[in-house]
C-alpha positions as CSV (number, residue, x, y, z in Angstrom):
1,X,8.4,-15.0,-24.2
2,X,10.9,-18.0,-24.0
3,X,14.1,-16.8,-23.9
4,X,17.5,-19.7,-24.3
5,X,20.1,-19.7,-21.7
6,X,23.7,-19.4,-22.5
7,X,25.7,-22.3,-24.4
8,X,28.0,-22.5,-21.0
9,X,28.2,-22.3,-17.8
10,X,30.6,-21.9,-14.4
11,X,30.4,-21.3,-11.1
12,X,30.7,-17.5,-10.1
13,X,31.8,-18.9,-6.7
14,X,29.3,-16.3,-4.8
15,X,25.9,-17.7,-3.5
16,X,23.1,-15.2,-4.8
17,X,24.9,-15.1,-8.2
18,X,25.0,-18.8,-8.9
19,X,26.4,-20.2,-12.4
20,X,27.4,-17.1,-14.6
21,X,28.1,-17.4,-18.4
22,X,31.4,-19.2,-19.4
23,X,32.9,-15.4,-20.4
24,X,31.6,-13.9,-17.9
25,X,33.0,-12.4,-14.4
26,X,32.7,-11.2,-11.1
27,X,33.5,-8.0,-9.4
28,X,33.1,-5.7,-6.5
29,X,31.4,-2.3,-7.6
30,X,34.2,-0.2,-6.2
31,X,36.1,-1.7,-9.5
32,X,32.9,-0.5,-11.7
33,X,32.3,2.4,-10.3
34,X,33.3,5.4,-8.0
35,X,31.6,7.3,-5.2
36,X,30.9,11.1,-5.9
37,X,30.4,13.5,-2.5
38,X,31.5,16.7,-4.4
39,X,28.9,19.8,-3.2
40,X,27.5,21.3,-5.5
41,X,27.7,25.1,-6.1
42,X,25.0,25.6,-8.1
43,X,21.1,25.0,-7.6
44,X,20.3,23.7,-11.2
45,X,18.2,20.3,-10.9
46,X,17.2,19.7,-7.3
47,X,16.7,15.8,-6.9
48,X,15.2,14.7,-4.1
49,X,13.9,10.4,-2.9
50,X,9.8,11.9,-3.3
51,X,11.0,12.3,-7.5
52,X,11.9,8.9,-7.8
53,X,9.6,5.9,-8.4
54,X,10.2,3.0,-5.7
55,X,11.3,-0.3,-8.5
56,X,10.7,1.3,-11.7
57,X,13.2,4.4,-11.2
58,X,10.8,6.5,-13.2
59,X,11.1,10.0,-12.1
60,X,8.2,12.3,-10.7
61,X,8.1,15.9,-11.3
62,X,7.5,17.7,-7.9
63,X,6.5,21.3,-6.8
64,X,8.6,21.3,-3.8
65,X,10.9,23.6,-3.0
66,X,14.4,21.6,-1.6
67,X,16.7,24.0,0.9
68,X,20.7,23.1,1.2
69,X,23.5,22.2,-0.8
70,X,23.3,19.0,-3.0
71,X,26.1,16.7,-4.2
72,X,26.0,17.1,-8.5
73,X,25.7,14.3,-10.4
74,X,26.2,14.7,-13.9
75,X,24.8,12.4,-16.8
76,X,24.9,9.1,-16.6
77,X,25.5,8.6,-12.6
78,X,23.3,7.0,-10.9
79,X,21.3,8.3,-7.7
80,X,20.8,5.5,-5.2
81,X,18.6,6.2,-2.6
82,X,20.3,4.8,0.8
83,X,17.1,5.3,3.4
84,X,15.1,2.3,3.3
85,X,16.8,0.9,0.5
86,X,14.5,-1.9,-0.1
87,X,12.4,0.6,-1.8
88,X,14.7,0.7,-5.0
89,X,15.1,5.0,-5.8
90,X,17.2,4.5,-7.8
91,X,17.8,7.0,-10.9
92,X,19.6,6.7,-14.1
93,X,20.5,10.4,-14.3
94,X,19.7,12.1,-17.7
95,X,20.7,15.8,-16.9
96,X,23.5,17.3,-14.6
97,X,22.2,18.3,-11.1
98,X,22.0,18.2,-7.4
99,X,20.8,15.0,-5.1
100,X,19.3,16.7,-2.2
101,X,19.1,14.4,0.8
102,X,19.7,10.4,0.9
103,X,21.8,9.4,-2.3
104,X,24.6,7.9,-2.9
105,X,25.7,9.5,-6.3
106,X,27.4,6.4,-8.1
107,X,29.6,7.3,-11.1
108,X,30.0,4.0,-13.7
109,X,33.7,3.8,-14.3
110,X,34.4,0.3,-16.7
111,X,30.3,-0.5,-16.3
112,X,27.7,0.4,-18.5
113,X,25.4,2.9,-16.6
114,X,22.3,1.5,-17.9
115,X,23.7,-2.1,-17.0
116,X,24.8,-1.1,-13.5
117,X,21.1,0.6,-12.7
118,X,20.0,-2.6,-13.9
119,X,21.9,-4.5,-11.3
120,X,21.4,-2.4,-8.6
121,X,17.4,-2.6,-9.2
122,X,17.6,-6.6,-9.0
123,X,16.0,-8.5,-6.2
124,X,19.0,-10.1,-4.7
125,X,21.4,-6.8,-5.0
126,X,18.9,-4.8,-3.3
127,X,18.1,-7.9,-0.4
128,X,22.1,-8.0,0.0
129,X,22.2,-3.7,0.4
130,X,18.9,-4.2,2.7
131,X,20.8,-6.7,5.1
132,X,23.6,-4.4,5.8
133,X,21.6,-1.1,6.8
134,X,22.7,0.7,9.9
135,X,19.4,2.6,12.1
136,X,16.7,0.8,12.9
137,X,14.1,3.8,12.8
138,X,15.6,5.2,9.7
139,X,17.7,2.4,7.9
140,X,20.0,3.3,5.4
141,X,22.3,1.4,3.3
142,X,26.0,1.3,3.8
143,X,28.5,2.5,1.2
144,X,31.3,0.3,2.7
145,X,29.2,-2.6,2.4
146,X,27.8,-1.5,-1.3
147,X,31.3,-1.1,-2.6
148,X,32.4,-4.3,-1.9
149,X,29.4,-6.0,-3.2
150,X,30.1,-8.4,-5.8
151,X,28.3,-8.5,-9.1
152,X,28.5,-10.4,-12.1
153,X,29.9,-8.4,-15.3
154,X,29.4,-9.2,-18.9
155,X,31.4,-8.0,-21.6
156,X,30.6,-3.9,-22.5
157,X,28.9,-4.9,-25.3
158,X,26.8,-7.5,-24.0
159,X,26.1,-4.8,-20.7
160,X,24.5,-2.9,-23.3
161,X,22.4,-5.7,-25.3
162,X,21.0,-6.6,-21.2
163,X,20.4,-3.1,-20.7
164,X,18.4,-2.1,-23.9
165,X,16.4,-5.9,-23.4
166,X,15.4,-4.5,-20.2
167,X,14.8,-1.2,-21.6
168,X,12.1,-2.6,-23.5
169,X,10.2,-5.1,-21.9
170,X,10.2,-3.5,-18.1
171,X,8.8,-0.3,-20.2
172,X,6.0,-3.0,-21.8
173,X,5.1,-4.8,-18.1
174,X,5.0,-1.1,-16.9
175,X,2.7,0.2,-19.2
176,X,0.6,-2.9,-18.5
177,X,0.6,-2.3,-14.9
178,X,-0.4,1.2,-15.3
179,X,-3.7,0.0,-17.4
180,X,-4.4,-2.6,-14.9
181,X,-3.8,-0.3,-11.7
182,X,-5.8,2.5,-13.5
183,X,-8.8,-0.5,-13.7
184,X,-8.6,-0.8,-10.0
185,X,-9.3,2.9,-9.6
186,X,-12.0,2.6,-11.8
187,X,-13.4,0.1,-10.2
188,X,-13.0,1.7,-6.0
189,X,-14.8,4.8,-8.0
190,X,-18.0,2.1,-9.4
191,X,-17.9,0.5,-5.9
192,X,-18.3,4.0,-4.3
193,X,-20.7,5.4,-6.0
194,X,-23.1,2.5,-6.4
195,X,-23.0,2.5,-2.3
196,X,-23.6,6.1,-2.3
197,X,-26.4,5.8,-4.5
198,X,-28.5,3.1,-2.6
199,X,-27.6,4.2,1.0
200,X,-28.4,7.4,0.2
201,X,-31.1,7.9,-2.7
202,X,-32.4,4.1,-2.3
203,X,-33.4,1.4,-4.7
204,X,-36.7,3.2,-6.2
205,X,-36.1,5.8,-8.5
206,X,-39.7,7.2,-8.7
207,X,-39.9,8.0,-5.2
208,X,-40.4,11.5,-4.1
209,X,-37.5,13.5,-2.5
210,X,-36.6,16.0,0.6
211,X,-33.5,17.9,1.4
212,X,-31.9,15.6,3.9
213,X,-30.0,18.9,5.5
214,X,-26.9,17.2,4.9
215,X,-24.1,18.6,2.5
216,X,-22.7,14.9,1.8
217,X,-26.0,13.2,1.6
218,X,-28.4,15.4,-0.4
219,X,-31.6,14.9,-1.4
220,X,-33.2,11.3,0.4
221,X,-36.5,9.3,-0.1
222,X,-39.8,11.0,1.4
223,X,-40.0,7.9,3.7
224,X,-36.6,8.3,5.0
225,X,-35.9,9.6,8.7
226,X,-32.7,12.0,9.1
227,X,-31.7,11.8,13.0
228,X,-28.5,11.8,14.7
229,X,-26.8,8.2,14.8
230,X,-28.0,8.1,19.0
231,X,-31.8,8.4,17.8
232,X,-31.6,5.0,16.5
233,X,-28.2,3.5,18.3
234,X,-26.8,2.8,21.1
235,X,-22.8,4.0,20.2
236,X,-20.8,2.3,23.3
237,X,-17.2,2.7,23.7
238,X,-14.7,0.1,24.3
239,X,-13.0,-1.1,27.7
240,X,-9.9,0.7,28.4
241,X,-6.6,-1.3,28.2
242,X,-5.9,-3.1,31.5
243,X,-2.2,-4.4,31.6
244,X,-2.1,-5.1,35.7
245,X,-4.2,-8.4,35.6
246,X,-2.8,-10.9,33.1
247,X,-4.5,-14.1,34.7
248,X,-7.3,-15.1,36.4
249,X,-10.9,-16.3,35.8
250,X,-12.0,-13.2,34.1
251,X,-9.0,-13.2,31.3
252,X,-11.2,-12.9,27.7
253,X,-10.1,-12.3,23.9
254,X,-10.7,-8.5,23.3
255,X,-10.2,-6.9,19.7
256,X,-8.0,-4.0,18.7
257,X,-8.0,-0.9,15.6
258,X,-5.8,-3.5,14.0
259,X,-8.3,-6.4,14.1
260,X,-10.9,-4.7,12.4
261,X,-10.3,-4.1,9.0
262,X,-13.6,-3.0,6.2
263,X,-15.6,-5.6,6.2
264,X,-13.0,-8.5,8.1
265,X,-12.3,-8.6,11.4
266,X,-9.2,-11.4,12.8
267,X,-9.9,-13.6,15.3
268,X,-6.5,-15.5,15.5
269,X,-4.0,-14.9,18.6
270,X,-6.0,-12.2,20.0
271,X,-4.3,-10.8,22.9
272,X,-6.5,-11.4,26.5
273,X,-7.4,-8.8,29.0
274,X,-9.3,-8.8,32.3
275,X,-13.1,-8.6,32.1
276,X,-14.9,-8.6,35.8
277,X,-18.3,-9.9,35.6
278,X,-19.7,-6.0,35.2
279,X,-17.2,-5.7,32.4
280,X,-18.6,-8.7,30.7
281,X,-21.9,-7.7,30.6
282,X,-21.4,-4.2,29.3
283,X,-18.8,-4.7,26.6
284,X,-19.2,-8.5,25.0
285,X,-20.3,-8.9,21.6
286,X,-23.5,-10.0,20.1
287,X,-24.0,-11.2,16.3
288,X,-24.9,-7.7,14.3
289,X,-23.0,-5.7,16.5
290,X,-21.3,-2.8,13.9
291,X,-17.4,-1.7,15.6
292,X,-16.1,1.2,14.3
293,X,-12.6,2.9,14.5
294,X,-12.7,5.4,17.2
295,X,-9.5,7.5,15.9
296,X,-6.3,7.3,13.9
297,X,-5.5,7.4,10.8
298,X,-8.0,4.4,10.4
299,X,-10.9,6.4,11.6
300,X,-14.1,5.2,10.4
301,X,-13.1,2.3,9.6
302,X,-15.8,-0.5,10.5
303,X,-16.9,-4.0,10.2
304,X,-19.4,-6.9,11.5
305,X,-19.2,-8.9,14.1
306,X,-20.9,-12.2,13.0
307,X,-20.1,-14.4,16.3
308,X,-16.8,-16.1,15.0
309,X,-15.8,-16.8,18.6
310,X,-18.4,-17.6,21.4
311,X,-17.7,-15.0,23.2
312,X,-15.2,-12.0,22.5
313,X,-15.0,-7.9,23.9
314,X,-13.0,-5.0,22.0
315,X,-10.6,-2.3,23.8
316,X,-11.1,1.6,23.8
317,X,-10.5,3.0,20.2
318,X,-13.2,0.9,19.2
319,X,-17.4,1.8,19.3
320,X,-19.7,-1.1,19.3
321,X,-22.8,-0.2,17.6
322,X,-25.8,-1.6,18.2
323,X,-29.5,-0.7,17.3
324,X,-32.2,0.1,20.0
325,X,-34.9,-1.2,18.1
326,X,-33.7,-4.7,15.7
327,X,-37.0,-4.9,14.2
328,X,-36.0,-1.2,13.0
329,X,-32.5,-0.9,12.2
330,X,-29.6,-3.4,10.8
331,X,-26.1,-2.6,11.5
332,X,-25.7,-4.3,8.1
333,X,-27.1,-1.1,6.6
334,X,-25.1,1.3,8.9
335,X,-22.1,-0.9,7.8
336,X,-22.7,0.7,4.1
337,X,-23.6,4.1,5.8
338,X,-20.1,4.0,7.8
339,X,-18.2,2.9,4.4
340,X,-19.4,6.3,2.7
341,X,-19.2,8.6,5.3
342,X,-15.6,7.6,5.7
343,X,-14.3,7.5,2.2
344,X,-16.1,10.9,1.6
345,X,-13.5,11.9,4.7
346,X,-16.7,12.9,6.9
347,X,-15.2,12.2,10.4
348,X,-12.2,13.9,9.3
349,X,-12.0,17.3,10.2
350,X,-11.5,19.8,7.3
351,X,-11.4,16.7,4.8
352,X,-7.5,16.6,5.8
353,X,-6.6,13.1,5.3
354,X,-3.6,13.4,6.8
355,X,-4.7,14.5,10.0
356,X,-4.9,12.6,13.1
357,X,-8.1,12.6,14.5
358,X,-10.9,11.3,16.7
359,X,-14.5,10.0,16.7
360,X,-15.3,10.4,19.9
361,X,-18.9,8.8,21.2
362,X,-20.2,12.3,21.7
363,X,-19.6,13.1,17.6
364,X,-20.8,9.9,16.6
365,X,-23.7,10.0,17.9
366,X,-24.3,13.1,17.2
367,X,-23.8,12.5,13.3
368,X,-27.1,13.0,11.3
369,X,-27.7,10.1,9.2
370,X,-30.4,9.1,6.7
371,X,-32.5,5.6,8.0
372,X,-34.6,3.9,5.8
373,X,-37.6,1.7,7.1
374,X,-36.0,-2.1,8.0
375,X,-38.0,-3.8,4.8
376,X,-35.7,-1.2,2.5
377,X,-32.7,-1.4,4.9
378,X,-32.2,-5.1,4.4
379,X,-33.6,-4.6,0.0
380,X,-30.2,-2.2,0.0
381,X,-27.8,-4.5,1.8
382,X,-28.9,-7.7,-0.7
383,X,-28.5,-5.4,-3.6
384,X,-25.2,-3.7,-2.6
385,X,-24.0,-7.7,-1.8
386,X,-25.0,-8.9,-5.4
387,X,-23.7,-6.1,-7.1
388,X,-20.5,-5.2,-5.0
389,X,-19.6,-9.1,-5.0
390,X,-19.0,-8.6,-8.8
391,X,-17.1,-5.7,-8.1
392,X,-14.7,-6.9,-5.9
393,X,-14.2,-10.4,-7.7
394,X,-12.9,-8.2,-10.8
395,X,-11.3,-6.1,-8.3
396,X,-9.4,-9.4,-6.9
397,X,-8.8,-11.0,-10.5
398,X,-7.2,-7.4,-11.7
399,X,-4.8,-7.6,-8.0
400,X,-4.1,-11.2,-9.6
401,X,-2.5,-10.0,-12.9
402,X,-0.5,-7.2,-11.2
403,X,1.1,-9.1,-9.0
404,X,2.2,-11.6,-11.3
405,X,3.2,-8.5,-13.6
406,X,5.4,-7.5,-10.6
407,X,6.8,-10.8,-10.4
408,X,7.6,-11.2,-13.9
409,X,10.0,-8.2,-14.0
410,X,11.6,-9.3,-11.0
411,X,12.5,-11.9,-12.6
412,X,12.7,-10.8,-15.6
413,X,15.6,-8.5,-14.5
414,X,17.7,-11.2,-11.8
415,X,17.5,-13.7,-15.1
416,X,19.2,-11.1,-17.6
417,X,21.9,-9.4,-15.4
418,X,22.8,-12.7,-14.0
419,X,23.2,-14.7,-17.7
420,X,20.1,-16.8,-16.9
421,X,18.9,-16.1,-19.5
422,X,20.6,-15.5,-22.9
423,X,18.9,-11.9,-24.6
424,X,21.6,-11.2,-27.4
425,X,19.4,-12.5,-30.1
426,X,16.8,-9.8,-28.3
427,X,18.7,-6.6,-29.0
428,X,19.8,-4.6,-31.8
429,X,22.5,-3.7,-30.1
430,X,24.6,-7.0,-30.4
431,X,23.9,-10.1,-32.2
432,X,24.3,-13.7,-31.2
């Protein structure tokens, strides 16, 4: 959509605002509209940050059960939600009731309140309101600051045209998001399931079956060995962190939880640490080597080293993988192995994703797994790269379009509350 600018311009005379429309004016909030801290007495319509979408202000419906008194809003005030104010909760109120917690209840005086939540959700309002937050563990905005934030004003009439143009085509790039963001859950559920599939029942669907013993695993090929992980690898833990020495002739690169992401693993300013000669030998990498995430809430979580430095080691909360027997196991194969057993939450105990835990050596190598002869092992890892390269190329394309969705309501919504763009002849509210 091509949208005109305004016949005139002039200078608003403040630096995020730029040119406003000849017409037009600025003003600090407090002349717009008023902070409310009155309690309320009455627990009607608990609002709390967790019911409010970060950017889009939707709200979320929410079983939780809020304790304390609230400040009442009524209809039409806006709930502003002043920890980490960079998210953007922020809520056009549509009922009278309580915000429980970080708001700043904000009561449109001479603004539109549909006009003013728009202005409060644009990029540079919510940059300024970031830049002024007091804690640095818990930021949270400052009313003082807020209130004497300037902000360009329109005429009523024309607050209302913005508004309802916004209205519309955020609601349009939303529902757009929504169908692209459900394709990307799609698509994690294909991915998943075709790894399942060929790590698990194989590439030959007329082969004869056995009861792996496994819950997560199932039923496996005839031809299939289910042993612990220490039957066919040797499951070495990482060097512990050594801050005492930081120079001498034994300082290497090592690799952290944080450098090894699925599938990736950085190589740039890794940190050094001191590796004696004994060191060396028992904890540098070799090309194939799998590394695994020993604990956290990134347990699991593995990837291959293919010899992008010449020589590299890895720090405790990290297991180095490596098969007894090359000409019987690939750690390109485990790789897949690892990838399902995590995402089916099978190192986490109770299937709790929220709890903390850790894959010690003992329980990894202790895991039962399912090992296919070599010949099949490396037939599964060239069809899950054919097939999962499709996968995630959609999957990137898809990330593609909803970032530049994002993008376009960002600006979408700076360019109308700021009169860069003129959307009268938009609205059935007022004509041009």
């Amino acid at each position: 959509m091509s949208l005109p600018n305004y016949p005139a311009y002039t200078d608003s005379g403040v630096e995020w605002i730029g040119k406003i429309p000849t017409g037009w004016c600025v003003s600090p909030i407090k002349r717009q509209a008023q902070l409310k801290n009155n309690r309320a007495t009455v627990r009607k319509f608990p609002v709390a940050l967790e019911n409010i979408e970060s950017k889009t202000g939707k709200f979320i419906f929410s079983d939780t059960k809020f304790e304390g008194d609230g400040v009442f809003f009524q209809k039409n005030d806006i709930l502003f939600g002043k920890l980490r104010p960079y998210l953007a909760k922020i809520w056009l109120a549509d009922k009278e009731g309580e915000a429980v917690g970080d708001f700043y209840v904000i009561r449109p005086t001479l603004s539109s309140p549909d006009f003013l939540r728009w202005v409060l959700f644009s990029d540079e309002v919510i940059s300024q309101i970031d830049s002024s937050t007091f804690g640095a563990k818990m930021p949270r905005a400052s009313w003082p600051f807020i209130r004497k934030l300037l902000i360009p004003v329109p005429s009523y009439l024309e607050q209302k045209a913005i508004a309802s143009f916004l209205d519309r085509e955020c609601d349009k790039i939303d529902a757009l998001l929504a169908e692209q963001e459900r394709l990307i859950a799609l698509l994690a559920e294909k991915r998943q399931a075709v790894i399942s599939h060929a790590v698990t029942k194989g590439l030959n669907s007329g082969i004869l079956m056995k009861d792996s013993g496994i819950p997560w695993i199932g039923m496996v090929p005839e031809g299939w060995e289910v042993v612990p992980a220490s039957y066919r690898y040797e499951v070495q833990l990482g060097r512990m962190l050594n801050e005492e020495r930081t120079s001498g002739d034994h300082m290497r690169p090592y690799l952290r939880v944080l450098d090894v992401q699925w599938s990736e693993i950085n190589i740039s300013d890794l940190p050094m640490m001191d590796f004696p000669p004994e060191a060396q030998a028992r904890y540098r990498l070799k090309v194939g080597d799998l590394l695994v995430n020993e604990g956290g809430s990134y347990v699991g979580r593995s990837a291959i080293w293919r010899g992008e430095l010449d020589e590299c080691y890895y720090q405790k909360a990290l297991h180095r993988l490596r098969p007894h027997n090359p000409e019987r196991d690939t750690g390109e194969f485990f790789y897949y192995v690892m990838e399902i057993a995590t995402r089916r939450n099978v190192f986490v105990a109770g299937a709790n994703q929220t709890t903390i835990d850790h894959l010690t050596a003992e329980q990894l190598r202790a895991h039962r797994f399912a090992f296919p002869p070599l010949e099949q092992q490396l037939e599964i890892v060239d069809h899950l790269k054919k097939h999962l390269s499709h996968i995630d190329s959609l999957v990137d394309s898809t990330s593609v379009a909803i970032a530049l969705l994002k993008e376009r309501r960002v600006s979408l919504i700076s360019s109308a509350v700021t009169g860069k763009i003129d959307v009268r002849s938009q609205s059935k509210v007022i004509a041009a």
